[in-house]
Every structure is written in C-alpha cells, then in structure tokens.
PDB file of N, CA, C and O in Angstrom:
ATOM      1  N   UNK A   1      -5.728  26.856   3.932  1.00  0.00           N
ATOM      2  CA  UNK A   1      -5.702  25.553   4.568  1.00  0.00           C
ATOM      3  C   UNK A   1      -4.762  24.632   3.789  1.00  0.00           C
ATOM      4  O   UNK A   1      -5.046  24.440   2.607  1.00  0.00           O
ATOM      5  N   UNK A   2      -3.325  23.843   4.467  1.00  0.00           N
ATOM      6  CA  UNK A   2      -2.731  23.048   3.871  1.00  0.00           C
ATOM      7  C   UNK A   2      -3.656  21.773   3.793  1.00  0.00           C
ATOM      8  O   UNK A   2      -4.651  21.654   4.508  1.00  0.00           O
ATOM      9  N   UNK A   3      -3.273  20.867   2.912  1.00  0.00           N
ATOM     10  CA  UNK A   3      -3.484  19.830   2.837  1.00  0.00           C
ATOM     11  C   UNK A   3      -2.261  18.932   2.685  1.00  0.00           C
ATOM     12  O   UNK A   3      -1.302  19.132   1.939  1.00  0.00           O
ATOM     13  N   UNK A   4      -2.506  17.647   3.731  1.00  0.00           N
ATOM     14  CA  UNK A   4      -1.378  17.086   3.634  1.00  0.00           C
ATOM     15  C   UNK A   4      -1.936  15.657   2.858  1.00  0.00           C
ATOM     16  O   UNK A   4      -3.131  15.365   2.904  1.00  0.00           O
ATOM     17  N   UNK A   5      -1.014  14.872   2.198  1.00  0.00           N
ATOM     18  CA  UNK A   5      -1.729  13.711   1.397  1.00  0.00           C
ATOM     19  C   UNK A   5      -0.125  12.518   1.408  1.00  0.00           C
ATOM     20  O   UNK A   5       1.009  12.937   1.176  1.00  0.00           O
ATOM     21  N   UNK A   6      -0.456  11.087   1.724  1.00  0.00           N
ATOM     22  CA  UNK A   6       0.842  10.593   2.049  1.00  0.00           C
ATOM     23  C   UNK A   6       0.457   9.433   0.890  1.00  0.00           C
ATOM     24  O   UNK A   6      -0.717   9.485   0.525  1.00  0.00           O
ATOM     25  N   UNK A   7       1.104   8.622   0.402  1.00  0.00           N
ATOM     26  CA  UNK A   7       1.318   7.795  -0.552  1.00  0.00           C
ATOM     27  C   UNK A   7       2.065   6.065  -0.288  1.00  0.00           C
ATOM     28  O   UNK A   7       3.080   5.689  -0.875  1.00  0.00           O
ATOM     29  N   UNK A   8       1.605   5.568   0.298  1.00  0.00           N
ATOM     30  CA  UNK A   8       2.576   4.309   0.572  1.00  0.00           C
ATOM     31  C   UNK A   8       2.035   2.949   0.071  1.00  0.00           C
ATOM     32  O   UNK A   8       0.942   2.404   0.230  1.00  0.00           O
ATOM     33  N   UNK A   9       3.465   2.480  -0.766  1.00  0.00           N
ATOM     34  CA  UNK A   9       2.644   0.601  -1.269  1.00  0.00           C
ATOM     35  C   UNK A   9       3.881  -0.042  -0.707  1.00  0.00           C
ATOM     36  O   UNK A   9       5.048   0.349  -0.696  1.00  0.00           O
ATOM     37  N   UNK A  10       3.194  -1.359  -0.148  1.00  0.00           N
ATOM     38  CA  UNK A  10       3.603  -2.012   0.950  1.00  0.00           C
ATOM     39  C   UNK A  10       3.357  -3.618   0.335  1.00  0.00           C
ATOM     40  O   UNK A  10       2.519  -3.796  -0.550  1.00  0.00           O
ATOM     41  N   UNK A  11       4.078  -4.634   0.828  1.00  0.00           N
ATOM     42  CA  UNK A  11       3.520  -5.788   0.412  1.00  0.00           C
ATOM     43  C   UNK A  11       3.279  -6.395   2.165  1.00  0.00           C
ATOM     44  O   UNK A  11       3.781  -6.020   3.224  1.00  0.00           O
ATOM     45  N   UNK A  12       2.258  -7.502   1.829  1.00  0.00           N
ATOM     46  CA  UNK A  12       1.938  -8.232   3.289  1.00  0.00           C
ATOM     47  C   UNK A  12       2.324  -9.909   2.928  1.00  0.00           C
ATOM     48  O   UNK A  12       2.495 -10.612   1.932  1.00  0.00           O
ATOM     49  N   UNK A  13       2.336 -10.031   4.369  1.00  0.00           N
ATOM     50  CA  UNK A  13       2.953 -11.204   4.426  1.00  0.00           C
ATOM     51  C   UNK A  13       1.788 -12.439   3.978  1.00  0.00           C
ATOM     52  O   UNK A  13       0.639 -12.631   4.376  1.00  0.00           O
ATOM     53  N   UNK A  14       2.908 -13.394   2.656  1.00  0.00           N
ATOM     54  CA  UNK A  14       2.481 -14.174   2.247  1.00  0.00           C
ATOM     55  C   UNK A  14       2.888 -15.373   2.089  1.00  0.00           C
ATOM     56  O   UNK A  14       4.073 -15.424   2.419  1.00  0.00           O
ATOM     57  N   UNK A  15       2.357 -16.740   1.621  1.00  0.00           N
ATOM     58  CA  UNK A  15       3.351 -18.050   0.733  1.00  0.00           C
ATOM     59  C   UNK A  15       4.555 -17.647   0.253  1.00  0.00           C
ATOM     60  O   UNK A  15       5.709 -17.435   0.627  1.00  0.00           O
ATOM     61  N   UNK A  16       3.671 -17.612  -0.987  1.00  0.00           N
ATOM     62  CA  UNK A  16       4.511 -17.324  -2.232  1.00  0.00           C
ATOM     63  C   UNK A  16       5.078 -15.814  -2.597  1.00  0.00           C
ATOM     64  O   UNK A  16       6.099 -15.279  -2.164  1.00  0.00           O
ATOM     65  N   UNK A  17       4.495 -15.500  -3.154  1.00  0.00           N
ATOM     66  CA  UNK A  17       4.380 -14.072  -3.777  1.00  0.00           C
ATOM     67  C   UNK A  17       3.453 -13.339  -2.552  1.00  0.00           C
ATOM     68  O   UNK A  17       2.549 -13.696  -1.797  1.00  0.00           O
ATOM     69  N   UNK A  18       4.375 -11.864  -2.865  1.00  0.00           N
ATOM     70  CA  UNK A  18       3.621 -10.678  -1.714  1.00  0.00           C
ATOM     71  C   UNK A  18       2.596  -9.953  -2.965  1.00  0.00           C
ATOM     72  O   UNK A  18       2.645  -9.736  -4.176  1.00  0.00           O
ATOM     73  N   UNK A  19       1.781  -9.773  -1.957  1.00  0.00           N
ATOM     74  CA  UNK A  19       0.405  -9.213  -2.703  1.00  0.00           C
ATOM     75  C   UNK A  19       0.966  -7.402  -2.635  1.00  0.00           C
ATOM     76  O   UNK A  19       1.209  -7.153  -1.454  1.00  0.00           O
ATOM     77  N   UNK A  20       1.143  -6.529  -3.260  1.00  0.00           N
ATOM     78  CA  UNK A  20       1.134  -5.466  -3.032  1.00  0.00           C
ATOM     79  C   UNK A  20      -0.449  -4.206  -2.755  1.00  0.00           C
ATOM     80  O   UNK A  20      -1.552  -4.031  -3.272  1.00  0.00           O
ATOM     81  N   UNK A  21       0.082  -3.820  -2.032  1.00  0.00           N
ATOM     82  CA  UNK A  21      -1.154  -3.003  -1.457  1.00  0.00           C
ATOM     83  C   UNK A  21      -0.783  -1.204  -1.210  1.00  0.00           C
ATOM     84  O   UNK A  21       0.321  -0.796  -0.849  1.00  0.00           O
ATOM     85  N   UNK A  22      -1.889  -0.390  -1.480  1.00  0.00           N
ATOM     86  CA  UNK A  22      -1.811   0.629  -1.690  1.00  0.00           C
ATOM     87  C   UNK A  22      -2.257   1.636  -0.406  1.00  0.00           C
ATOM     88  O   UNK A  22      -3.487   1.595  -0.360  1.00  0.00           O
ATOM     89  N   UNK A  23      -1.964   2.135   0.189  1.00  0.00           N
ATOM     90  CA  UNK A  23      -2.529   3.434   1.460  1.00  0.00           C
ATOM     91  C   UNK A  23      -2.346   4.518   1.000  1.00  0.00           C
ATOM     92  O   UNK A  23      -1.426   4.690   0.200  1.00  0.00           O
ATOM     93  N   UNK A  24      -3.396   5.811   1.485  1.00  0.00           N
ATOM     94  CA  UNK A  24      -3.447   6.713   0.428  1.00  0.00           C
ATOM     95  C   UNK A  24      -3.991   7.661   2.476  1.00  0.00           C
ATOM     96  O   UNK A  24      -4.872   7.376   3.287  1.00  0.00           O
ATOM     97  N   UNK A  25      -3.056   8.587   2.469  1.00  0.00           N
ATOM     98  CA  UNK A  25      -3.996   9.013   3.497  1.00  0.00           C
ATOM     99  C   UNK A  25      -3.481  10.536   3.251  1.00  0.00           C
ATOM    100  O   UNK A  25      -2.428  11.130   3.023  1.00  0.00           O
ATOM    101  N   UNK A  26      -5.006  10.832   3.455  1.00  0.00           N
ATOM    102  CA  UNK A  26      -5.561  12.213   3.090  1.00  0.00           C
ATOM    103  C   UNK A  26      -5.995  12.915   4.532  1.00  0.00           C
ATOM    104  O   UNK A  26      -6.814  12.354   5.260  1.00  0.00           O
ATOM    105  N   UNK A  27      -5.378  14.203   4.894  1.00  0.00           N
ATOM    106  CA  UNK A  27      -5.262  14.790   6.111  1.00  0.00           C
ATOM    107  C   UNK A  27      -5.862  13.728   7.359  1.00  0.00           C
ATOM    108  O   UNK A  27      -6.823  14.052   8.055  1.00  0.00           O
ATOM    109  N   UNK A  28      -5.192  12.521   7.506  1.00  0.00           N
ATOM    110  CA  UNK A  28      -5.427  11.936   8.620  1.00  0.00           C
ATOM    111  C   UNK A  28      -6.507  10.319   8.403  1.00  0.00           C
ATOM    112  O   UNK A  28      -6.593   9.281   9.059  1.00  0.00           O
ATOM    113  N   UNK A  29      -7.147  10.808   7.202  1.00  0.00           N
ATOM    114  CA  UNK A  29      -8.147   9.618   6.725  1.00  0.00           C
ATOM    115  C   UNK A  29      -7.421   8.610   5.870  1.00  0.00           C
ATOM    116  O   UNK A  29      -6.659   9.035   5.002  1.00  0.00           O
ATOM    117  N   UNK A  30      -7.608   7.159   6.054  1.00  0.00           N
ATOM    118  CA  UNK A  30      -6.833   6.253   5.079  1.00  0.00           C
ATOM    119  C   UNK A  30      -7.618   5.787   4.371  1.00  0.00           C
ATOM    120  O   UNK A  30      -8.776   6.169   4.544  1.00  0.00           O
ATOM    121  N   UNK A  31      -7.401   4.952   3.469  1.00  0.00           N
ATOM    122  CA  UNK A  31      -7.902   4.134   2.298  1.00  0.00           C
ATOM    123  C   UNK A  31      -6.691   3.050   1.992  1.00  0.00           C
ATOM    124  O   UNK A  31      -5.492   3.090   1.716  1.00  0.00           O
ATOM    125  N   UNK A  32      -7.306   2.456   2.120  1.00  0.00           N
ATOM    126  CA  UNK A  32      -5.915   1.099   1.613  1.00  0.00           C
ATOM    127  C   UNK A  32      -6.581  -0.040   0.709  1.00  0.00           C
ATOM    128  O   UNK A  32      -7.474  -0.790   1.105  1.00  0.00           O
ATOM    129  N   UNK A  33      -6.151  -0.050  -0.250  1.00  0.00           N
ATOM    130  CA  UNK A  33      -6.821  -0.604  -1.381  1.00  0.00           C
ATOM    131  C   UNK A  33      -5.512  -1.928  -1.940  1.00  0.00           C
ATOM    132  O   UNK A  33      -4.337  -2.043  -1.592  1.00  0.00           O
ATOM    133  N   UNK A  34      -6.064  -2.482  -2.584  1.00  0.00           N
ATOM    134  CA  UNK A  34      -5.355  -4.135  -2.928  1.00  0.00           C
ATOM    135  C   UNK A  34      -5.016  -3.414  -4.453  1.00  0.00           C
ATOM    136  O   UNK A  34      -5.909  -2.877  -5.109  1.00  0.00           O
ATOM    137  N   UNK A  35      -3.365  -3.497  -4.987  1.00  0.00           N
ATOM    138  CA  UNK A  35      -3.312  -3.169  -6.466  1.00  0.00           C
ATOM    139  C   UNK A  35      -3.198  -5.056  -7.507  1.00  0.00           C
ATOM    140  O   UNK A  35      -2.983  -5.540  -8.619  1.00  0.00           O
ATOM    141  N   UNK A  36      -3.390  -5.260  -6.695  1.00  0.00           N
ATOM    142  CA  UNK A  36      -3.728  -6.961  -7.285  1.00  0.00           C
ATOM    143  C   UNK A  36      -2.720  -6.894  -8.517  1.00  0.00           C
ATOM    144  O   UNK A  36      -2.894  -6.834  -9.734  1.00  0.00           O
ATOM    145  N   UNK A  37      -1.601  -6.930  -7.707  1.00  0.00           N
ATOM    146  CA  UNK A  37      -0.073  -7.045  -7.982  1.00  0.00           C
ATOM    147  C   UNK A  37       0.732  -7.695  -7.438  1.00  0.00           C
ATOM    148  O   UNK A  37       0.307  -7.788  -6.286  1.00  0.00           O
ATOM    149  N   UNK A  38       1.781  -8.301  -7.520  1.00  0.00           N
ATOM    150  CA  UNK A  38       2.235  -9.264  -6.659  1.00  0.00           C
ATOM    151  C   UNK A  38       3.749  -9.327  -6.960  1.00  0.00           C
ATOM    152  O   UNK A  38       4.019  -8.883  -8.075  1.00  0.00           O
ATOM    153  N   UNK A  39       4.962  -9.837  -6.133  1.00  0.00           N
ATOM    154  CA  UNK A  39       6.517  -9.228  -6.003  1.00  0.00           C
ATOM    155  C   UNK A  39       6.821 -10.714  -5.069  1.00  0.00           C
ATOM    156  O   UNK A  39       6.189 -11.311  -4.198  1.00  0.00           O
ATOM    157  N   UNK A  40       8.029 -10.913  -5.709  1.00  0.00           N
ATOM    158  CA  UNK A  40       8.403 -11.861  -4.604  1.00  0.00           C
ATOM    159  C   UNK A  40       9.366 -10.964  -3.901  1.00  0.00           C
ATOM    160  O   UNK A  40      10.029 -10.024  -4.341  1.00  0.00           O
ATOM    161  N   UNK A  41       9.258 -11.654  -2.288  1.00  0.00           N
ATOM    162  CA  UNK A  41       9.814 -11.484  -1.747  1.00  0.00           C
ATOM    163  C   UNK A  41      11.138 -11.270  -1.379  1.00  0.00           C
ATOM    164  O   UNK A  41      11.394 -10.632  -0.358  1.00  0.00           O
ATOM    165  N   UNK A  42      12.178 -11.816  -2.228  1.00  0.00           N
ATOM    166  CA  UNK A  42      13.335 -11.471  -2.121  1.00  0.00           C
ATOM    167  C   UNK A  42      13.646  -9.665  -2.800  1.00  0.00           C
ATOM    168  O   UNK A  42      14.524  -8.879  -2.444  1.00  0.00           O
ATOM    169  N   UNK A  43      12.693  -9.499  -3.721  1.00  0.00           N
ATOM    170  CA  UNK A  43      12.716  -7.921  -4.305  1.00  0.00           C
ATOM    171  C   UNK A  43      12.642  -6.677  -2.899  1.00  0.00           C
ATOM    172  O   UNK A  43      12.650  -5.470  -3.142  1.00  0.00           O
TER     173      UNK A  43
END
C-alpha cells in the first residue's frame, strides 16, 4: 500500500503581517495547523 503525504505552508490574508499556516495531508485527510509565525507580505 502506497502512501501519499503532501506538505504545504501558506500565509492568509491579513493587516499587517501574514500569519503563516501549515497543511499536512495524509492520503486524502488534512490537518492545518497555525505555525504562529508571521512574513510580511511583500516576501
């Protein structure tokens, strides 16, 4: 049985600073978790 596993950090729309956020999806199931990190937007 493969297992497939995907990895993506994303920032959402904010003010100031983008909050970065984590998705983790495991054969089809997600999890998206807050890395309570933050990027401005021009990056």
């Amino acid at each position: 049985m493969d297992t497939k596993i995907s990895i993506l950090f994303y920032g959402r729309k904010a003010d100031n600073l983008l909050p970065i956020y984590l998705r983790v999806t495991l054969q089809g199931r997600r999890l998206e978790l807050s890395t309570h990190r933050y990027i401005s937007p021009e990056r």
